[in-house]
ZAMARGU-4260 file (C-alpha; in steps of 0.2 Angstrom, whole numbers, plus 5000, padded with zeros to 4 digits):
<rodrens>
0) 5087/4660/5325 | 5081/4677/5314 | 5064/4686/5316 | 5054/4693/5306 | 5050/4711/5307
5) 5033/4716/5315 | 5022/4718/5301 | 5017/4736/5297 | 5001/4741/5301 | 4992/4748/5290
10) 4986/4768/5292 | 4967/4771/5291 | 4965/4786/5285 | 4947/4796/5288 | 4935/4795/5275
15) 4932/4813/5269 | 4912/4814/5263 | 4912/4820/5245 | 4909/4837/5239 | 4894/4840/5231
20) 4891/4856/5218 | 4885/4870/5225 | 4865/4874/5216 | 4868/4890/5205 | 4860/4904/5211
25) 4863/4914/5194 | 4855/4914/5178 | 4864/4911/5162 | 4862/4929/5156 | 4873/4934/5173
30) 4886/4921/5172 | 4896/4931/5159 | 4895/4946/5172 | 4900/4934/5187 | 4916/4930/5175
35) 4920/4945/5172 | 4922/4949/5192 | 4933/4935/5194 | 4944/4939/5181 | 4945/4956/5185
40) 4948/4953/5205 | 4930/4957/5211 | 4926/4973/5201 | 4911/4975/5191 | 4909/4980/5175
45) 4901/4995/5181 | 4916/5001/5190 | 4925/5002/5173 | 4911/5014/5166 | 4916/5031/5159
50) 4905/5043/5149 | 4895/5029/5143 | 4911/5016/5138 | 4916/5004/5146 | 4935/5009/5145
55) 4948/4995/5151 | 4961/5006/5143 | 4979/4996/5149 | 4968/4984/5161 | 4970/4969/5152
60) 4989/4971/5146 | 4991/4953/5137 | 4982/4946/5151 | 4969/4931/5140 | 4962/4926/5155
65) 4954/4945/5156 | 4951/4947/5140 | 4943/4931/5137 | 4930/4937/5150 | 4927/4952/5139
70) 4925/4943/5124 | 4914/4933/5134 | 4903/4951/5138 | 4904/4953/5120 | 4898/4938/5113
75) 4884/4937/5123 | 4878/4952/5121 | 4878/4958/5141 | 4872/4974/5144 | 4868/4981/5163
80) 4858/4996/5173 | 4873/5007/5169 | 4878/5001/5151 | 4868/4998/5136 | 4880/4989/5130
85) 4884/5000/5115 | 4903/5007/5118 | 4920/4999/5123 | 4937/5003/5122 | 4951/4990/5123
90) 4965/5003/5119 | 4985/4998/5127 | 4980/4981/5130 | 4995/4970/5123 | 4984/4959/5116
95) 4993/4954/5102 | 4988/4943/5085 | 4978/4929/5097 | 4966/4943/5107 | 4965/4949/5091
100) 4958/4934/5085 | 4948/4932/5101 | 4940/4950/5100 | 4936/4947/5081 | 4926/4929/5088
105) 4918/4937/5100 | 4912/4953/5088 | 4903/4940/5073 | 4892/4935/5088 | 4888/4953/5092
110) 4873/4963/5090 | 4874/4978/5102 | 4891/4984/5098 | 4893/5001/5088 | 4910/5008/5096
115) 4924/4999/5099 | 4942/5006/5102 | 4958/4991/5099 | 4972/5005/5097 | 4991/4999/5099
120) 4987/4983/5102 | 5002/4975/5091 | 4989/4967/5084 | 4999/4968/5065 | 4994/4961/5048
125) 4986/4945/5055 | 4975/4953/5069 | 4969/4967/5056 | 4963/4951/5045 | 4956/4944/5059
130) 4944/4960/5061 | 4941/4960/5045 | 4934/4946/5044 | 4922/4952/5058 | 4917/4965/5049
135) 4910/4951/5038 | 4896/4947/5046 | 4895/4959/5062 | 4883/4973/5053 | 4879/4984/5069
140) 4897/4991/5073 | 4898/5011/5066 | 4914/5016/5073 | 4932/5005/5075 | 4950/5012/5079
145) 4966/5002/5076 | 4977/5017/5076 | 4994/5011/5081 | 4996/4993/5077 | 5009/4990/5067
150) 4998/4987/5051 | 5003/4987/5034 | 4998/4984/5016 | 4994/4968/5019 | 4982/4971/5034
155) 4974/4986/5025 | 4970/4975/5006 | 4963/4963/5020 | 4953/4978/5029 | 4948/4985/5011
160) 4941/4969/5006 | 4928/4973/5018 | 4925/4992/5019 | 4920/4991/4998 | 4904/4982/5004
165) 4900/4988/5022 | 4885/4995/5026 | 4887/5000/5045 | 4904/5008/5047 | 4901/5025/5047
170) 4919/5030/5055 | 4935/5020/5053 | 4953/5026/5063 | 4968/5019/5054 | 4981/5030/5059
175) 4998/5027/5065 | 5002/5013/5057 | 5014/5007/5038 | 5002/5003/5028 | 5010/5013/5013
180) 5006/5016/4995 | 4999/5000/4992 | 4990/4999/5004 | 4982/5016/5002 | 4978/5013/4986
185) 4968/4996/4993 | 4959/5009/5004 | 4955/5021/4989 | 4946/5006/4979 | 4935/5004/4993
190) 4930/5019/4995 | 4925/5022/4978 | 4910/5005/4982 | 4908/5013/5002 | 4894/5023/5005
195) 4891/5020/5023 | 4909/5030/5030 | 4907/5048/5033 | 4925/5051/5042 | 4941/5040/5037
200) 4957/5043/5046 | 4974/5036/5038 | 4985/5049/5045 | 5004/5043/5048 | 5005/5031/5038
205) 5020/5033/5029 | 5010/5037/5012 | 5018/5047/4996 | 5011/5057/4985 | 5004/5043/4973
210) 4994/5035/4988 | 4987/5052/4993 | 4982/5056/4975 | 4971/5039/4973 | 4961/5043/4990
215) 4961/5060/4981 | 4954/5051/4964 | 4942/5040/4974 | 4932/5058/4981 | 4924/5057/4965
220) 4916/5043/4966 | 4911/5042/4984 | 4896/5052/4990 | 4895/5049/5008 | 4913/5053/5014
225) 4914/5069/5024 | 4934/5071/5032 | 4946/5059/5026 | 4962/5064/5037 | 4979/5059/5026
230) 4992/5071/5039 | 5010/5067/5044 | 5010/5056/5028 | 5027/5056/5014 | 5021/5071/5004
235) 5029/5087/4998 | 5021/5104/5002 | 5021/5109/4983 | 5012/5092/4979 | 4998/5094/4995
240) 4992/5111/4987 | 4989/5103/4971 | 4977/5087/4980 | 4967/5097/4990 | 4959/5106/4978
245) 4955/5093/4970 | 4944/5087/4983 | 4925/5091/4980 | 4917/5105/4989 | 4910/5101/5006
250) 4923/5086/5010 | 4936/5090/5022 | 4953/5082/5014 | 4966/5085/5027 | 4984/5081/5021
</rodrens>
């Protein structure tokens, strides 16, 4: 005769009482600032403080999480006891075409902003469209620097699109990128509708002499341009001397 087994007895596990959410003891102007101390491992934003900018020069490094929490400062318009919220600089960050488009979210949203720094980003041809189209509608930025991003002609008829009917921008850093020929004559037709720019810098940007002569050409028609920087550009010694005096008296035409 076979027996069953003993039926198993069924474990009675200990009821855990259910976690309720904590009341938030921050108000919704500080919740971006809270984010921005977890993200960055407890500092504040304060700590980052130098001269006036926020600098977070090589903080971020490709890290979205980061610089979400920065695009969250900026779209929201946080400012604090320390910074007025006016000057940032996001240089050596690796944040590629997508924080490009992340920053570019954040800045149509913005309305304290007037420096920011995105230098050697690798942001390229789509991130500088993705600025551009910032520029749009964001009408309280003066200065923006995207020397070193592996830009070229494409990005710059994109960022030329916008410069022709800026009002804001008064100094634009392009330097160090490919942008060419083409695309410094893109630049030249924009600054013959500008006349917000006072300083323009498209040093290194592998441009001959033909590019050169348009920004040249375009002198005459702007009135507001004060130093357009063309150095370390394609362009023979004979042919620099011949350009710079034909810039107009009182602009600083560096090639």
């Amino acid at each position: 005769m076979t027996t069953s087994p003993p039926a198993k007895r069924q474990a009675r596990g200990r009821r855990v009482p259910a976690r309720t959410a904590a009341a938030p003891t921050v108000t919704r102007n500080l919740e971006p600032l809270d984010g921005f101390k977890v993200a960055f491992d407890g500092k504040d934003i304060d700590e980052f403080i130098k001269y006036g900018f926020v600098s977070l020069d090589s903080e971020i490094n490709g890290d979205m999480p980061k610089l979400r929490a920065v695009c969250n400062l900026i779209m929201n318009n946080i400012t604090t006891s320390n910074w007025n919220g006016r000057q940032i600089s996001l240089q050596s960050n690796n944040i590629g075409v997508d924080g490009a488009l992340a920053i570019a979210e954040a800045l149509q949203k913005n309305n304290t902003l007037t420096t920011i720094h995105l230098d050697r980003n690798d942001i390229g041809d789509s991130g500088a469209g993705s600025v551009a189209v910032a520029l749009q509608k964001n009408d309280t930025l003066k200065t923006i620097s995207l020397d070193g991003n592996g830009i070229g002609a494409e990005g710059a008829r994109a960022i030329s699109e916008v410069l022709a009917n800026n009002k804001s921008l008064t100094t634009f850093a392009f330097g160090n990128n490919n942008i060419g020929d083409d695309g410094a004559r893109a630049i030249a037709k924009a600054l013959e509708k500008n006349n917000t720019l006072t300083k323009i810098f498209l040093n290194s940007n592998n441009i001959g002499v033909d590019g050169i002569r348009a920004n040249a050409d375009s002198l005459q028609k702007n009135s507001t341009l004060k130093v357009i920087l063309l150095t370390e550009n394609s362009i023979q010694k004979t042919d620099k001397e011949k350009l710079k005096q034909s810039a107009p008296a009182g602009v600083v035409f560096n090639i």
